[in-house]
C-alpha positions as CSV (number, residue, x, y, z in Angstrom):
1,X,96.9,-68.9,-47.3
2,X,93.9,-67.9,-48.9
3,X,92.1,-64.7,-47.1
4,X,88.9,-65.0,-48.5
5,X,86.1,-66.2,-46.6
6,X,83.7,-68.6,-47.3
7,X,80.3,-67.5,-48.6
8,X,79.2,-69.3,-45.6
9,X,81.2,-67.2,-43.0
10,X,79.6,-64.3,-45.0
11,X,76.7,-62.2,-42.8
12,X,73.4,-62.5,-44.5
13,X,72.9,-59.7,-46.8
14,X,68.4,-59.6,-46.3
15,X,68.6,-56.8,-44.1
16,X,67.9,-59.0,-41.2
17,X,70.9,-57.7,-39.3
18,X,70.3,-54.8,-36.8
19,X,72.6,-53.3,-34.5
20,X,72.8,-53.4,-31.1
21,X,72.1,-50.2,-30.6
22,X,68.9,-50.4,-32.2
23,X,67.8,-53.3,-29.5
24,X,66.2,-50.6,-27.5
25,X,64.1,-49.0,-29.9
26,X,62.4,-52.6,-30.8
27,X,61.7,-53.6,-27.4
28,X,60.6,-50.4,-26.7
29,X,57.5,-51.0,-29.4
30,X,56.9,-54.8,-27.9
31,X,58.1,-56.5,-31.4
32,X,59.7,-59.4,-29.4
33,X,60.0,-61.7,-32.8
34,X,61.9,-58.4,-34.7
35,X,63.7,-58.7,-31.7
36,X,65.2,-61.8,-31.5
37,X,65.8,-62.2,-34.9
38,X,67.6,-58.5,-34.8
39,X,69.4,-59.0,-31.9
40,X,72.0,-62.1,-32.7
41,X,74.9,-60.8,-34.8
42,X,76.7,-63.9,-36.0
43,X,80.3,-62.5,-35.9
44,X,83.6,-64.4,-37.4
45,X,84.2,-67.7,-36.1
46,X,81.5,-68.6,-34.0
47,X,79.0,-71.2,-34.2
48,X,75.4,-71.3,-34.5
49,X,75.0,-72.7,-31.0
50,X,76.5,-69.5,-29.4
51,X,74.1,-67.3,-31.7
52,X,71.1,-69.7,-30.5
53,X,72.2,-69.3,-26.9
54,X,72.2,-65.3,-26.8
55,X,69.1,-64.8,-29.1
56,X,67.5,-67.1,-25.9
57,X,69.1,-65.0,-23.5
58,X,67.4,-61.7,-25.0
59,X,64.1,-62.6,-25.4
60,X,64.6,-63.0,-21.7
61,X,64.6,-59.3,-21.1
62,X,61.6,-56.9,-19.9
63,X,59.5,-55.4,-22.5
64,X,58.9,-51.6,-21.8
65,X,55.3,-50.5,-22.1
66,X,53.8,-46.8,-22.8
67,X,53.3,-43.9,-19.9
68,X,49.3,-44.2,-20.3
69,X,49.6,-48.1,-19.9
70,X,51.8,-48.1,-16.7
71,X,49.3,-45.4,-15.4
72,X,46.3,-47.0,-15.8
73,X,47.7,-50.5,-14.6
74,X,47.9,-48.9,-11.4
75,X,44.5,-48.3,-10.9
76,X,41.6,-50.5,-10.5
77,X,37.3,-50.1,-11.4
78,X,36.8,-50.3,-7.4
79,X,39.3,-47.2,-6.5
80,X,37.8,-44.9,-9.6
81,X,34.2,-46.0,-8.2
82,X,35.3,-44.5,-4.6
83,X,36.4,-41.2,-6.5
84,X,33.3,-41.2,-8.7
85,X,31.2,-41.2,-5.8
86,X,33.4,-38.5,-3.6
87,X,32.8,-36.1,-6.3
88,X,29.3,-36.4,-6.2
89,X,29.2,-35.9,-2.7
90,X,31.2,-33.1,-2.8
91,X,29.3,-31.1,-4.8
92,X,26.2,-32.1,-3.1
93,X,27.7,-30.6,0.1
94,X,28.2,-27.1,-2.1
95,X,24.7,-26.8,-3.5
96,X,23.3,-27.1,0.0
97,X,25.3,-24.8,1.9
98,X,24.8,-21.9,-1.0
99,X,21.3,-23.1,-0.8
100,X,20.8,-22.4,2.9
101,X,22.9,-19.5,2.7
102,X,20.3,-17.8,0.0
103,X,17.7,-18.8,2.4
104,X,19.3,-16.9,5.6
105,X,19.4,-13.9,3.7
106,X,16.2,-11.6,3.8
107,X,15.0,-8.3,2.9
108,X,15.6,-5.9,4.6
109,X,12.5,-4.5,6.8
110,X,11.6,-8.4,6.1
111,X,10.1,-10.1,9.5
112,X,11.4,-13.8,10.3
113,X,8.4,-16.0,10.8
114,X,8.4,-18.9,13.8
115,X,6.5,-21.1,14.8
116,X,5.5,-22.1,18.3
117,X,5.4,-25.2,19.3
118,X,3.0,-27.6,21.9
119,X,5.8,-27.3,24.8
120,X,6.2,-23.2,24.7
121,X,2.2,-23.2,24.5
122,X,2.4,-24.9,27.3
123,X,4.6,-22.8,29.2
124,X,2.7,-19.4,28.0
125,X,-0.3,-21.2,29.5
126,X,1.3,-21.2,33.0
127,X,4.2,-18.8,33.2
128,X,4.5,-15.4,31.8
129,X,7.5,-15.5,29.8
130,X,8.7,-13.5,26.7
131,X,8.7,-15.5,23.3
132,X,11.1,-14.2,20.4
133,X,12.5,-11.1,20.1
134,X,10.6,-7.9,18.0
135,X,11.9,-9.3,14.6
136,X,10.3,-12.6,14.9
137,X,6.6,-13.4,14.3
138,X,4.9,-15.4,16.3
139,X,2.3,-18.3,14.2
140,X,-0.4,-19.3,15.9
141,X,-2.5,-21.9,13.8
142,X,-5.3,-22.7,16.3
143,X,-7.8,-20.8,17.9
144,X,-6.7,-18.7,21.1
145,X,-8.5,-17.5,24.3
146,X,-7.2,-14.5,26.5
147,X,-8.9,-14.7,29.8
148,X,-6.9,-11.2,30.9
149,X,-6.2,-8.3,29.3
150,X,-4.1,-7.8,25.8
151,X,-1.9,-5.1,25.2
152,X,-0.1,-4.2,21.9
153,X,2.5,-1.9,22.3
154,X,3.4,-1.6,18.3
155,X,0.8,-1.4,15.4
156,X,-2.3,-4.0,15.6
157,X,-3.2,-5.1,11.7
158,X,-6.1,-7.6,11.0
159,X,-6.0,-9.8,7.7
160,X,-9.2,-10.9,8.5
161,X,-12.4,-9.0,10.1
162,X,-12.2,-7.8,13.8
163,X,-15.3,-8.5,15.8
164,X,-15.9,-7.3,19.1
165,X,-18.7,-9.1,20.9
166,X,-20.9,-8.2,24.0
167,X,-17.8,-5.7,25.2
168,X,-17.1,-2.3,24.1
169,X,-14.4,-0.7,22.0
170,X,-12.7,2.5,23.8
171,X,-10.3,3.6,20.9
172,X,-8.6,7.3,21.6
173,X,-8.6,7.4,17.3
174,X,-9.3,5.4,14.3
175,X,-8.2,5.6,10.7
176,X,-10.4,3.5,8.3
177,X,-8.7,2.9,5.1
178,X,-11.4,1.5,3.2
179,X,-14.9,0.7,4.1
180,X,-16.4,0.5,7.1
181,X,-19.4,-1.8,8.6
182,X,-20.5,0.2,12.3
183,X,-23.8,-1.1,13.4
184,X,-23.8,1.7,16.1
185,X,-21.2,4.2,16.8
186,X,-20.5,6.4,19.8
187,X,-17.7,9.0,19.1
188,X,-17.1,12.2,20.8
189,X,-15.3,14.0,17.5
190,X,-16.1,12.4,14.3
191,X,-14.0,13.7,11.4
192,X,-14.9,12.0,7.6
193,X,-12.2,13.6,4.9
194,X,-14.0,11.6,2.4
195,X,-18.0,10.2,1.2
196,X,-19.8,8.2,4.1
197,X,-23.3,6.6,4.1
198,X,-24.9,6.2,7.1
199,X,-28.6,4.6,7.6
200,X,-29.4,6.6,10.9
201,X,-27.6,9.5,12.0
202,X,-28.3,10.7,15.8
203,X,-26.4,13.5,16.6
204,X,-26.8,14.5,20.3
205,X,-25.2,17.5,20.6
206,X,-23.4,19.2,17.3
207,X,-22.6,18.1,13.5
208,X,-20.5,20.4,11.7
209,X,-20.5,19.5,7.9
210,X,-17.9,21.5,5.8
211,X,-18.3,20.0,2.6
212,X,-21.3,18.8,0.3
213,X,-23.5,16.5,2.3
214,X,-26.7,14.1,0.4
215,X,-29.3,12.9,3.0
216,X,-31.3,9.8,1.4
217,X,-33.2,9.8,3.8
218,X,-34.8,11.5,7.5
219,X,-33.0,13.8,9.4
220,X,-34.3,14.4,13.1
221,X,-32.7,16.8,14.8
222,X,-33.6,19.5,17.8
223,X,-31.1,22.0,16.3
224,X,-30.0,22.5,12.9
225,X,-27.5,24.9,11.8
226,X,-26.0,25.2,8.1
227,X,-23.8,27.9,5.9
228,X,-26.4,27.0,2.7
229,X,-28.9,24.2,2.4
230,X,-30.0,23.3,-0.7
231,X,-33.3,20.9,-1.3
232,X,-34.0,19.3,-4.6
233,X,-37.5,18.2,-3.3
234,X,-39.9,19.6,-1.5
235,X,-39.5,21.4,1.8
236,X,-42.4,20.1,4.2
237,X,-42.1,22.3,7.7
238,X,-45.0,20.7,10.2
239,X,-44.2,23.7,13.0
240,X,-43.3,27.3,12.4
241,X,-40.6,28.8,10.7
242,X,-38.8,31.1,12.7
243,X,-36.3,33.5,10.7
244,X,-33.2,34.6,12.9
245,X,-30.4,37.1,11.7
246,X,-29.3,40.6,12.8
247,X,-31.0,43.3,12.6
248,X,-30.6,45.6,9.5
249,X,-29.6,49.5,9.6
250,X,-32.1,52.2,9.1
251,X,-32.8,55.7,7.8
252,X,-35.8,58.1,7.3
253,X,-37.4,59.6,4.7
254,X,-39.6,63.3,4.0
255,X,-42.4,61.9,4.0
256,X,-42.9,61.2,7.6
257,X,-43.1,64.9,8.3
258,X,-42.0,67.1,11.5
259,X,-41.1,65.0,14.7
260,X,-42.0,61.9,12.6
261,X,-40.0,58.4,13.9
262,X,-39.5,54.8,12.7
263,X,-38.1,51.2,14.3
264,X,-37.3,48.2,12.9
265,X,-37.3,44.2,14.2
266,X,-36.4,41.4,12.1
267,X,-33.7,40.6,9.5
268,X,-33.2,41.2,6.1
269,X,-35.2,38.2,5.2
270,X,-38.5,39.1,7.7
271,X,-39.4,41.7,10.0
272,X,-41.5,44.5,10.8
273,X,-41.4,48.4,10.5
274,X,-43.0,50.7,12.7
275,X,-44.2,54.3,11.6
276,X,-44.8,57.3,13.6
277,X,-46.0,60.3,11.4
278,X,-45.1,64.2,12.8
279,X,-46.6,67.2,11.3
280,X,-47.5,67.9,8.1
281,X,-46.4,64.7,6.2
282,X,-45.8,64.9,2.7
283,X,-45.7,62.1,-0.4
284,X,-42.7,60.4,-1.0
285,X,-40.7,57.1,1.4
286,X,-41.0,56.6,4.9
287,X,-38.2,54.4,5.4
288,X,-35.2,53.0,3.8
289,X,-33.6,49.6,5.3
290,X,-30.1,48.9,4.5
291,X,-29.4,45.0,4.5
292,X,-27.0,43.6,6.9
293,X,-25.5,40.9,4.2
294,X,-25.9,42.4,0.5
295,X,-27.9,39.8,-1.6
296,X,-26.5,38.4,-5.1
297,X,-29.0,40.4,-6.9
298,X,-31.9,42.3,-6.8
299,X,-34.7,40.1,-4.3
300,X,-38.0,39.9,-4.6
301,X,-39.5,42.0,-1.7
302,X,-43.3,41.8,-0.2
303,X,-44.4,44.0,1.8
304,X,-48.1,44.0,3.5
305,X,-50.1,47.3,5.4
306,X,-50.5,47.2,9.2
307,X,-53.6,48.7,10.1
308,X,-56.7,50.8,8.5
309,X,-54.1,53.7,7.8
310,X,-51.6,52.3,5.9
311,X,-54.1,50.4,4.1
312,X,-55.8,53.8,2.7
313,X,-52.0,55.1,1.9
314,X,-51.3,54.5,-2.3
315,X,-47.6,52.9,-1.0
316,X,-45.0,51.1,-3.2
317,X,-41.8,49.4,-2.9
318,X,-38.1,50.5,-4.0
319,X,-35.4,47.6,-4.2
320,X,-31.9,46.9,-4.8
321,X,-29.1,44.3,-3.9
322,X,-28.3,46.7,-0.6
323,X,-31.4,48.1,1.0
324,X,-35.5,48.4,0.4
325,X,-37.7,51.7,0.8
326,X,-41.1,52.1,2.0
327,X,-42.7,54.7,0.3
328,X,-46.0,56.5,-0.8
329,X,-47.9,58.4,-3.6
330,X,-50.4,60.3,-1.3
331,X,-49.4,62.0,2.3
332,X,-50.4,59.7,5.5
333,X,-52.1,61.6,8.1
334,X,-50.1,63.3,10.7
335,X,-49.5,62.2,14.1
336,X,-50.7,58.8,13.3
337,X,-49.4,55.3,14.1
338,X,-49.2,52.2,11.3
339,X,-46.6,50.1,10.4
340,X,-45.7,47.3,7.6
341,X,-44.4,43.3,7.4
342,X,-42.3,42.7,4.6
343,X,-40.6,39.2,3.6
344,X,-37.4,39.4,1.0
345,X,-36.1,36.6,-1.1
346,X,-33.2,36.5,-3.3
């Protein structure tokens, strides 16, 4: 018995045989012609017929396909285009409500505006209701009409001018800002911390001025009273002046003589001295007058004769800051009467 085989009964030595075990791995990659040519193993002693039969029966057998490509099978372009468009809408949905939420939010001290419509102007126009609440702002676009009175209980501000026509304006005080247009103004107190220009000033009773004033042009007044006026121009007086102060201190002097006496009536700018001569005068000053308010410096002092006998005395003047004297160079007669004017200036 001969127990070699045939070269025929011999498996094919081209490296087309592949185990059984490695079936998996091909299908696994799709190669369905490595497949069926792998996956018959001719064995001893049977025919070609059987191999045929179960290289038909494999290819038979579901091919395995990738994760990625059983995942996307699943889906179609009509269920991604439904997803697409959620996510748009979604995040349409978050932009707004951040948006409106930004919007709520206001400063604080920041007043919410509203508008009023056609119906509640209707309703103000017939009942008296209350509108908003203090930290709302009422709009109105259109032109508005209040028959009856108005009364603001909080502060009034105008953007725009404020014009009051044929009626009058009663306001307990009034702070202007900036400037000011008054065609006429009636005002018990009137207090200006800064400049003002007026056109005509009529003052019926008082005006007290405690700064630097500039008057452009004429002042007519019954009464005027001021701590210092200063005049670049000219003073024109039509009437008299009349010189008011009190009435400066006094003493006499040798030369009036035994029993002698002397008055004085005026100011220290203007008044009048009165001599009365005793016995047995003698050369030398009559009278001294001490000023009520010292001048700045030494004034400039004239002083005029009363009558034939002062005017045949040799008198002269003595000044200073404080007082003035009233003398003379040659004794006035005794027991006689004569007197002097004199006008100071600083």
């Amino acid at each position: 018995m001969d127990t070699k085989k045939s070269d025929a009964d011999k498996p094919a030595d081209d490296g087309s045989e592949t185990p059984i075990d490695n079936q998996g791995e091909s299908l696994e990659y799709g190669d369905a012609n490595a497949t069926d040519s792998r996956s018959s193993v001719v064995s001893d002693g049977e025919s070609s017929d059987d191999t045929k039969t179960q290289a038909s029966e494999t290819s038979k057998l579901p091919k395995k396909r990738g994760a990625f490509r059983r995942f996307w099978d699943h889906f179609n372009v009509y269920l991604l285009l439904f997803l697409f468009v959620l996510i748009i809408a979604s995040i349409a949905v978050v932009v707004l409500y951040f948006r409106n939420r930004t919007a709520d939010v206001t400063t604080p001290g920041t007043i919410t505006q509203q508008n009023l419509p056609a119906e509640t102007l209707q309703e103000l126009a017939s009942n008296g209701i209350q509108v908003g609440d203090p930290k709302q702002v009422l709009n109105i676009q259109s032109n508005s009409v209040f028959t009856g009175a108005v009364l603001v209980k909080g502060e009034l501000q105008a953007a725009g001018g404020l014009k009051i026509g044929s009626g009058s304006l009663a306001i307990p005080e009034i702070s202007v800002g900036g400037s000011a247009t008054i065609n006429q103004l009636e005002t018990n107190t009137l207090g200006v911390g800064g400049g003002a220009r007026v056109n005509e000033l009529s003052v019926q009773r008082n005006l007290s001025v405690n700064g630097n004033s500039t008057f452009n042009g004429t002042i007519t007044t019954p009464s005027l009273s001021v701590g210092r006026l200063q005049l670049n121009g000219d003073l024109v007086i039509s009437r008299h002046i009349v010189i008011g102060g009190a009435t400066p201190g006094r003493s006499n002097g040798s030369a009036l003589g035994g029993g002698g006496t002397t008055s004085v009536s005026g100011s220290d700018t203007a008044g009048s001295i009165s001599i009365n001569t005793g016995s047995a005068p003698a050369a030398g000053c009559f009278i001294t007058i001490n000023f009520t308010n010292t001048f700045g410096g030494t004034p400039h002092a004239v002083v005029t004769p009363v009558g034939s006998a002062a005017g045949g005395l040799n008198y002269y003047v003595n000044r200073d800051a404080g007082n003035l004297s009233v003398c003379t160079v040659n004794p006035a007669p005794a027991h006689s009467s004569f007197g002097f004017d004199y006008h100071v200036f600083e």
